[in-house]
C-alpha positions in Angstrom: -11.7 12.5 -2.1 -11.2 8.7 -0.4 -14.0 6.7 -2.6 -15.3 3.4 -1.7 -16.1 1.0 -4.5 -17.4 -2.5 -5.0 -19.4 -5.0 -7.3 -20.6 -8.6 -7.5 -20.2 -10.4 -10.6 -22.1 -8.4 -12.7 -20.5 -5.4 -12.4 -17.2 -6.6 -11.9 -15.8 -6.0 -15.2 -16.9 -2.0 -15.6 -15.8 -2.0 -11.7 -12.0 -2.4 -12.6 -12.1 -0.1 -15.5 -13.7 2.7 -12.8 -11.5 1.9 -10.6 -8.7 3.1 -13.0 -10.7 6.1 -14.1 -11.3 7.4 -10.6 -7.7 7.8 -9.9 -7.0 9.3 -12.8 -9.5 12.1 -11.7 -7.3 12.4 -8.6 -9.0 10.5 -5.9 -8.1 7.5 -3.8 -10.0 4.7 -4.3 -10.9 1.9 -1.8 -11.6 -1.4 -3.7 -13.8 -3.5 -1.4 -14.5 -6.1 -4.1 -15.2 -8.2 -5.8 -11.4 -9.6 -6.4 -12.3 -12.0 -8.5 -14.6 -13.0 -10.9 -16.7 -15.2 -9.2 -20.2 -15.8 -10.8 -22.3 -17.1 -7.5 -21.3 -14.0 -5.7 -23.9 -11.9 -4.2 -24.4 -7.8 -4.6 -25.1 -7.5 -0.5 -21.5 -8.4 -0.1 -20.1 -5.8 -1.6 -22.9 -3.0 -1.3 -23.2 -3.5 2.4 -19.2 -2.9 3.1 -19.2 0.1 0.7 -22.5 1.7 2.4 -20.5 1.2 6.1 -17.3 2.5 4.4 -19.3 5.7 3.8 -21.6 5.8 6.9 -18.6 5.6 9.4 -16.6 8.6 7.3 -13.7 5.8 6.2 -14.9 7.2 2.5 -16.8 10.6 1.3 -18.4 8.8 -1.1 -19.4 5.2 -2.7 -20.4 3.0 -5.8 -21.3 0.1 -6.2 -22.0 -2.0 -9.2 -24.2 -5.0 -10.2 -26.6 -6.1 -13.1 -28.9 -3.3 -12.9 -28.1 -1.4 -9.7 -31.1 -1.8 -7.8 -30.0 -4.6 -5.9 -26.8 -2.6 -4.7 -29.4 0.6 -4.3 -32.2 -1.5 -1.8 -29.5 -3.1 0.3 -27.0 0.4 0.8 -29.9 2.3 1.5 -30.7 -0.1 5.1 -27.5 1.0 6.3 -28.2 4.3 8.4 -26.4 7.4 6.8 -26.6 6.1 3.7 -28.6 7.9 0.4 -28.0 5.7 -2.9 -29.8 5.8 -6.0 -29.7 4.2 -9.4 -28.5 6.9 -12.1 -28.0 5.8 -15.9 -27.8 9.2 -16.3 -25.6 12.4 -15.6 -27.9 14.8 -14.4 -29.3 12.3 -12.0 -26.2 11.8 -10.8 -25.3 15.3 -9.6 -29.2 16.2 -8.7 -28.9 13.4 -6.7 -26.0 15.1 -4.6 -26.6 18.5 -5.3 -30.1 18.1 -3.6 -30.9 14.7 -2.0 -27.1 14.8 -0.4 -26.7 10.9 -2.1 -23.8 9.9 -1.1 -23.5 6.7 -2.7 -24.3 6.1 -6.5 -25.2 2.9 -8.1 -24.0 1.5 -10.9 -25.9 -1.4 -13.3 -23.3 -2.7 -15.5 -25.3 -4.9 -17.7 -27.6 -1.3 -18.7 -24.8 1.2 -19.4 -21.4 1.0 -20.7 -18.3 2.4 -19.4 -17.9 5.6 -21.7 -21.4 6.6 -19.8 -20.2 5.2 -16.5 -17.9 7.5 -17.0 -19.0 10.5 -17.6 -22.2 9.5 -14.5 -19.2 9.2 -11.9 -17.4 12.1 -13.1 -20.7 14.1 -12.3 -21.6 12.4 -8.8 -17.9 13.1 -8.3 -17.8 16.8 -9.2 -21.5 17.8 -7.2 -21.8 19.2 -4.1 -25.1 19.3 -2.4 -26.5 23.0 -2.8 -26.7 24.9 0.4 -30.3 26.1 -0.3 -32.5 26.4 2.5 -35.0 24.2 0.1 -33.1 21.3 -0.1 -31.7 21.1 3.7 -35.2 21.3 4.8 -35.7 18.4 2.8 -32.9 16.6 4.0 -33.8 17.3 7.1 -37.2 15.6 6.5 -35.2 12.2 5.5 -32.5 12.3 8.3 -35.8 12.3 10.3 -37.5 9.5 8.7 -34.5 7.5 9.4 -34.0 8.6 12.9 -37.5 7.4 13.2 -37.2 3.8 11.7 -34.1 3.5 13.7 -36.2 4.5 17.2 -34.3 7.3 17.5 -36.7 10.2 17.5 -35.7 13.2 18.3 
């Protein structure tokens, strides 16, 4: 699976030691920075090309990283085609795929540490959403909340 990754400064660190463990999983990884350290950076640099990454199918999925994750979550969520939620936790992680469809997962590297980061992107990696009538129904509801906010009703 092609991923897309990035992170300001605060999730820099835990970024290059994901970026190591993803590959070792077997996928390719698309680093879309941070490069360098660089402490005035700003999260909507590096959320924003990770959410277009996976919105125009260059990527099946994204992460992105900064202090807490939210940040990265508000701004890759205003990019149409995007689903991204905060999860500090595993089961969140796959739910979040396995019924929401999430597509991009964010990261906040100053709450967890990277033997949990671990195991969180190992199980947003592994999900696949559930083809239950229930939960593309509800999808369906979203995708139309966002053709809607886009003037794009249907």
């Amino acid at each position: 699976m092609q991923i897309a990754i990035g992170a300001d400064h605060g999730g820099f660190a835990l970024k290059l030691e994901l970026v190591a463990y993803i590959k070792s999983l077997g996928h390719s990884v698309a680093d879309l920075g941070a490069h360098r350290l660089d402490a005035d950076d700003d999260f909507p640099d590096f959320a924003v090309p990770v959410a277009r990454a996976v919105a125009e199918g260059k990527a099946e999925r994204g992460i992105v990283l900064c202090g807490s994750g939210v940040g990265a979550s508000v701004v890759a969520n205003k990019v149409a085609g995007v689903r991204a939620a905060v999860c500090h936790d595993t089961y969140s992680a796959h739910q979040g795929v396995e019924h929401d469809d999430m597509n991009v997962l964010c990261l906040g590297a100053r709450v967890i540490g990277p033997a949990p980061a671990r195991e969180i992107v190992k199980a947003f990696l592994d999900a696949r959403m559930d083809p239950h009538p229930r939960f593309r129904r509800r999808l369906e509801k979203v995708l139309a909340v966002e053709r809607h906010s886009l003037g794009k009703d249907a």
